[in-house]
C-alpha positions in Angstrom: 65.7 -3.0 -216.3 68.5 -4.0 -218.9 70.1 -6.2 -216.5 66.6 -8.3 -216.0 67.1 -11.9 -217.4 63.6 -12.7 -218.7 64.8 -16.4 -219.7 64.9 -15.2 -223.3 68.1 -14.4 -225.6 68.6 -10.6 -225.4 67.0 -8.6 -227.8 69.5 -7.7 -230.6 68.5 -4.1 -230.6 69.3 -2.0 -227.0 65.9 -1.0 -225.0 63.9 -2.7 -222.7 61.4 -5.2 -223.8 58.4 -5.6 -222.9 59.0 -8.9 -220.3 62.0 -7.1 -219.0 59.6 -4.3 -218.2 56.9 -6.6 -216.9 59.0 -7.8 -214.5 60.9 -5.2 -213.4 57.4 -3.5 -212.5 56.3 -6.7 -211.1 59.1 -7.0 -208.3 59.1 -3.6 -207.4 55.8 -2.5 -206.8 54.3 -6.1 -205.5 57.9 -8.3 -205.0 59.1 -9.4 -201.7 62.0 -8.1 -200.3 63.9 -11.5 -201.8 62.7 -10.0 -205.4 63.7 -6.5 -204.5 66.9 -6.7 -203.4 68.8 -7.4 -206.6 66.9 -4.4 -207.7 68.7 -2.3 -205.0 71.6 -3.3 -205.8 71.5 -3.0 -209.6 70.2 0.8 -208.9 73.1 1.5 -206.6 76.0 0.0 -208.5 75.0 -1.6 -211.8 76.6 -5.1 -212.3 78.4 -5.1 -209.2 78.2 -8.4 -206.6 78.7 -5.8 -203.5 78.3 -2.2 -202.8 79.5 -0.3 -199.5 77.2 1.3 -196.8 78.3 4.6 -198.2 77.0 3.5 -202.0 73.6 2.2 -200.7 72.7 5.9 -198.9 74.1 7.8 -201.7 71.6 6.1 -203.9 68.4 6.1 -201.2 69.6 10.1 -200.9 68.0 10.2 -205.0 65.5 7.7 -204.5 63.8 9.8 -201.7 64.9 13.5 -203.3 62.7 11.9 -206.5 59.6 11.0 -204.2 59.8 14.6 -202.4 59.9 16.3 -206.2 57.1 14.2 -206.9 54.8 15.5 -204.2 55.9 19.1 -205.0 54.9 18.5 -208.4 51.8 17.2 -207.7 50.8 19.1 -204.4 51.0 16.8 -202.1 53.1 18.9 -199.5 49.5 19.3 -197.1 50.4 22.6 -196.3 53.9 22.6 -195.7 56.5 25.3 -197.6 59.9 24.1 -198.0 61.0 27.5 -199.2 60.3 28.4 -195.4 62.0 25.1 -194.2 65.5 23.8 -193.2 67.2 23.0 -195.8 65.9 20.0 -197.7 69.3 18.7 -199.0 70.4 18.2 -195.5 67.5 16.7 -194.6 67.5 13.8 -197.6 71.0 13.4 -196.1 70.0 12.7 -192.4 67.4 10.5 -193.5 69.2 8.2 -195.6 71.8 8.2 -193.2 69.3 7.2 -190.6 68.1 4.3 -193.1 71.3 2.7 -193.8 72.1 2.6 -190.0 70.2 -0.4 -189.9 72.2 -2.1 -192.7 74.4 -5.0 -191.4 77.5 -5.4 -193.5 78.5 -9.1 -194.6 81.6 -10.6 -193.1 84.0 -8.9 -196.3 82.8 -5.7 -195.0 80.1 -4.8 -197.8 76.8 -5.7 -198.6 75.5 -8.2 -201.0 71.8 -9.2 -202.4 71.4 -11.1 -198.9 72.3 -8.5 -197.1 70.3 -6.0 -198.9 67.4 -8.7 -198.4 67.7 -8.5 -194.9 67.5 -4.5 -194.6 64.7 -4.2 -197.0 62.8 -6.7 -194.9 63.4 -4.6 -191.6 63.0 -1.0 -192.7 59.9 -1.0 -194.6 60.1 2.8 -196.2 62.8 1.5 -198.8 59.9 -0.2 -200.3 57.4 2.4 -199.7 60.0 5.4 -201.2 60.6 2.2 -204.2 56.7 1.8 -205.1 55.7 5.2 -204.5 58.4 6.7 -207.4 58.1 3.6 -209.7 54.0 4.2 -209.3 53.9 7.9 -209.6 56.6 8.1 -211.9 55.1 5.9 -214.6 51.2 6.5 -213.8 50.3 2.7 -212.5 48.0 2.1 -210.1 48.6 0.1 -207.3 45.3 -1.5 -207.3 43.7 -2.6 -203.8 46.0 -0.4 -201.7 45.4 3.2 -200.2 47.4 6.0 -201.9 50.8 6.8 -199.4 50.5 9.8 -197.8 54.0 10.7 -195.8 53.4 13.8 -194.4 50.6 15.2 -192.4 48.8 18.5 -193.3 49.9 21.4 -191.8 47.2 24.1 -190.7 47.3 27.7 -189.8 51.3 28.7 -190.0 52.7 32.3 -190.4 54.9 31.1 -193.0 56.0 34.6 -194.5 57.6 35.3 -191.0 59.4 31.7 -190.5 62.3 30.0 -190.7 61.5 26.4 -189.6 63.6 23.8 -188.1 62.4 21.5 -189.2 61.9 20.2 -193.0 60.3 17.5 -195.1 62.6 14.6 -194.5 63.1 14.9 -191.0 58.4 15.1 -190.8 58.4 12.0 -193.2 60.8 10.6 -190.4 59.0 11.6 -187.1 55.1 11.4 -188.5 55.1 7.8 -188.5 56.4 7.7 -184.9 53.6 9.3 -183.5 49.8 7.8 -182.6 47.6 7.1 -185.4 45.1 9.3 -184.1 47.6 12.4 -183.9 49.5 11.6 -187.3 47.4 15.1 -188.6 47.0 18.0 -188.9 50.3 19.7 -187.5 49.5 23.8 -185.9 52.7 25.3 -185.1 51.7 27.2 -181.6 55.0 28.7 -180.3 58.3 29.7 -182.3 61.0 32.1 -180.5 60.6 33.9 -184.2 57.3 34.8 -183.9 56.9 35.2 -180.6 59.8 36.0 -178.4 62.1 34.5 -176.0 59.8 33.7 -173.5 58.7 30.9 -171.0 55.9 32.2 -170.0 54.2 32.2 -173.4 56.3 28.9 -174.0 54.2 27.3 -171.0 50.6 28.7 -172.7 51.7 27.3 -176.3 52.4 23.7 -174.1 49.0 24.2 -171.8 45.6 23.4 -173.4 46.8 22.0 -177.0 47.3 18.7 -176.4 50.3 16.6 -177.8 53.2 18.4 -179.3 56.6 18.2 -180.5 59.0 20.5 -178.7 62.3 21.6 -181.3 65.2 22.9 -180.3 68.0 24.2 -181.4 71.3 25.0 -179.5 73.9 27.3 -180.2 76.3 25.1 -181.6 73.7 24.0 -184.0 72.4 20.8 -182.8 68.5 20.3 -183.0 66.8 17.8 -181.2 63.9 17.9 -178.9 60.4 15.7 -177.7 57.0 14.0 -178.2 54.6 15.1 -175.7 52.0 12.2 -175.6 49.2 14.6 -174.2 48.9 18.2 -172.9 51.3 20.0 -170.7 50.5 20.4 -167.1 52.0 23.1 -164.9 52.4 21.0 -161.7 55.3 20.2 -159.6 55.4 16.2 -160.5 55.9 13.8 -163.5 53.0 13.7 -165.7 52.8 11.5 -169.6 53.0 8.0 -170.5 55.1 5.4 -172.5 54.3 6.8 -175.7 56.5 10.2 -175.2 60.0 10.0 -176.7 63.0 12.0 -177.3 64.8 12.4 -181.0 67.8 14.3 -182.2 67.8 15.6 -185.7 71.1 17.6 -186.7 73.9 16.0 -186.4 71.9 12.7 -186.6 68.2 11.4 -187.3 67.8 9.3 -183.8 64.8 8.7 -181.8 64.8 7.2 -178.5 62.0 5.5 -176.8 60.8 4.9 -173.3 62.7 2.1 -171.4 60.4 1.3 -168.6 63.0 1.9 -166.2 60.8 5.0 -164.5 57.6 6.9 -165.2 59.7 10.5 -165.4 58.2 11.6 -169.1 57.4 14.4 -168.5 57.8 17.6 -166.2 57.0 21.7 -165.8 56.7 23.9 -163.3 57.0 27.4 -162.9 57.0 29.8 -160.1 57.9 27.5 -157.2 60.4 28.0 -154.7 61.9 24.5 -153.7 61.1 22.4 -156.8 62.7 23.0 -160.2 61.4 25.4 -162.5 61.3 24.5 -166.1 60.5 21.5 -168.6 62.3 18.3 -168.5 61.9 15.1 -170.1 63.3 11.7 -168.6 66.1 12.0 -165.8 65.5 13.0 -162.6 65.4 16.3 -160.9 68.2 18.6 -162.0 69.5 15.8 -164.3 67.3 15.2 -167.3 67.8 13.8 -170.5 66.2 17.3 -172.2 65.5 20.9 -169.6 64.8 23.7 -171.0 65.4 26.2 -167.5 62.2 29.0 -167.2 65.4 31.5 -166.8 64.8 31.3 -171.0 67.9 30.7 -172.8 69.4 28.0 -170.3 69.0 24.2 -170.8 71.0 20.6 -170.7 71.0 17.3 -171.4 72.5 15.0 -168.9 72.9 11.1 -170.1 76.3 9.3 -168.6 76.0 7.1 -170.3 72.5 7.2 -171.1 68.8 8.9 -169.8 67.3 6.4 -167.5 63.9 7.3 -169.1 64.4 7.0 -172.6 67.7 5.5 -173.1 69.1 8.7 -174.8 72.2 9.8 -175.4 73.2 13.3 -174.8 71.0 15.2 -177.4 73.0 18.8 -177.0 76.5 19.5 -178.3 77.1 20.7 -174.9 76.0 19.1 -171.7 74.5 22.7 -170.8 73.4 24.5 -173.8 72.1 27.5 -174.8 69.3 28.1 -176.8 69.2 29.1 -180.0 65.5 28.3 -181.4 62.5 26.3 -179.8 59.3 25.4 -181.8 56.1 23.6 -180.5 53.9 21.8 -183.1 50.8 21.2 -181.6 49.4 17.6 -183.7 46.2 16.0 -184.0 42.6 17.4 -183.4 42.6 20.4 -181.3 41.2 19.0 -177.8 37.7 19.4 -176.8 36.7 22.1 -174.0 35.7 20.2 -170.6 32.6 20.7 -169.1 32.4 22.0 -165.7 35.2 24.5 -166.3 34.2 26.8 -163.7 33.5 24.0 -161.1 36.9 22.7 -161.9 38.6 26.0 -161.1 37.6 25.5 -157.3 40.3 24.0 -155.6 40.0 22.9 -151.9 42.8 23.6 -149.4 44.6 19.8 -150.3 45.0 21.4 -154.1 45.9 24.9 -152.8 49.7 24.0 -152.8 50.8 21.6 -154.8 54.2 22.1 -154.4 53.5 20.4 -150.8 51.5 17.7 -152.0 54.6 17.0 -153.6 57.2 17.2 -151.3 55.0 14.9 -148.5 54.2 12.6 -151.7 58.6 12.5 -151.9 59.1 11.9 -148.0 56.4 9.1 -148.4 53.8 11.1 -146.3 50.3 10.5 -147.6 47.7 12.8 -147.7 44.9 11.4 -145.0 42.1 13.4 -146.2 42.6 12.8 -149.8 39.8 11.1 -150.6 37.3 11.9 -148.0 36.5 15.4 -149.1 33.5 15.9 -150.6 33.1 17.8 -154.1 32.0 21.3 -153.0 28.6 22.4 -154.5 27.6 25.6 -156.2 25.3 27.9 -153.9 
């Protein structure tokens, strides 16, 4: 705020006057990204005409620490318990490591106001982690705009018996990835912690909730996993849409989107004899981008050079891992129960065997009767 030039001669005394102030509030909570960028770079390396990539996440690592002490203080964490968290630390790291990924050096190799200009015009949350501290921090209102809210609420977690893998940064990354209409509240529905090394309980906690994130860790220590755009179905073919996506968080914040290359989002099956058994997400058969085997423990991630489906890298340290952790989060409304359960339950002999629907539907035999049967009615 010293560093403003207010178009006055400096005040004789040290401080901040009043104009200074004035403006300094001015650019940061209301400024373009032109007004903001000097800002940046005063806050990351006072007086200096160029600051390295390094410098710039360094100082975004405080800037959003401050905004996550401000929630805590004022009890804004929906639910959530960092105590029962990954670390946070780590998580600040990954985050602004994430952020300045999308910084583009000048052609000396560091960054400058116009370079700073151009990354604060692309990734949004440097402004939004700017305002919110500057706002909170000092008590003004930003007038005409709804109040920030990064992280959803989280509902119903045994906490006392928890070690997450996930933690604040890496929620305030993923939240705003998902749907509007999912972005709360979070249930966590199946940990290996609380409930065991099991697929079959694995497959309920996916069944019947609707979308979810899937976390994994491996035993080298690499967590990553996927958004499940709606509820799990155990079948023997593809099932979700373009809104599904992979994301590694430890050793990097990534996420990786669908390509339109193929409709394989999503895939389980369990207790089949010719088609594969477990959960997959983009790949092919026996070569997916994420598997997690229903032999539990056994997974892999196979992208050379990259998943067709989502354009992912390999999200493992290993191409086959084993398991370490897994965690399902269960966001949004819990779904509502459909009518005609019992009805629904009846299955003529073209549903009795999936498995071969899916094999003719692979040799590119279609089913004849499909479509002439007649729904059966209740005696």
């Amino acid at each position: 705020m010293c560093s403003i030039s207010s178009g006055s001669p400096a005040a004789s005394s040290p401080g901040v006057s009043r104009q200074q102030l004035l403006i300094f509030l001015a650019d940061t909570l209301r400024g373009t990204a032109e007004e903001r960028a000097p800002l940046v770079l005063a806050m990351t390396l006072p007086g200096a005409a160029h600051v390295s990539a390094q410098q710039v996440s360094e100082c975004l690592q405080d800037l959003i620490s401050g905004v996550l002490r401000l929630m805590a203080t004022r009890g804004r964490l929906q639910g959530w318990e960092p105590s029962r968290m990954s670390p946070e630390s780590r998580g600040v790291q990954l985050l602004a490591e994430q952020m300045t990924s999308e910084l583009k050096a000048s052609d000396s190799g560091g960054c400058d106001v116009s370079c700073l200009e151009d990354w604060i015009f692309r990734v949004p949350q440097v402004s939004l982690y700017l305002e919110m501290l500057v706002a909170e921090s000092l008590g003004v209102a930003l007038s005409g705009r709804a109040e920030p809210n990064l992280l959803p609420s989280c509902q119903g977690t045994a906490w006392k018996d928890l070690r997450s893998l996930l933690d604040l940064p890496t929620i305030v990354f993923l939240a705003p990835l998902l749907p509007e209409r999912l972005s709360a509240p979070w249930r966590l529905v199946f940990s290996t912690q609380l409930h065991g090394e099991s697929f079959t309980r694995l497959v309920a906690a996916l069944t019947g909730h609707g979308p979810n994130l899937l976390v994994i860790k491996d035993t080298k220590g690499h967590v990553f996993g996927g958004f499940a755009s709606c509820s799990w179905e155990v079948k023997p073919q593809f099932q979700g849409d373009s809104r599904c996506f992979l994301f590694t968080i430890v050793p990097r914040l990534r996420v990786f989107t669908a390509t339109s290359y193929n409709q394989h989002f999503m895939y389980l099956n369990q207790n089949q004899q010719t088609m594969p058994n477990g959960l997959g997400m983009g790949g092919q058969h026996h070569y997916f981008g994420l598997w997690l085997d229903s032999d539990f423990g056994r997974g892999h991630s196979r992208a050379r050079p990259k998943c067709t489906t989502y354009g992912s890298p390999q999200l493992s340290a290993d191409e086959d891992f084993a398991v370490d952790c897994v965690e399902v989060w269960a966001v949004g409304k819990l779904p509502e129960p459909e009518e005609d359960d019992e009805v629904k339950g009846k299955k003529s002999i073209l549903d009795a065997d999936p498995e071969a629907e899916a094999l003719l539907e692979m040799t590119g035999r279609s089913l004849q009767s499909q479509g002439l049967r007649e729904p059966e009615e209740e005696p």
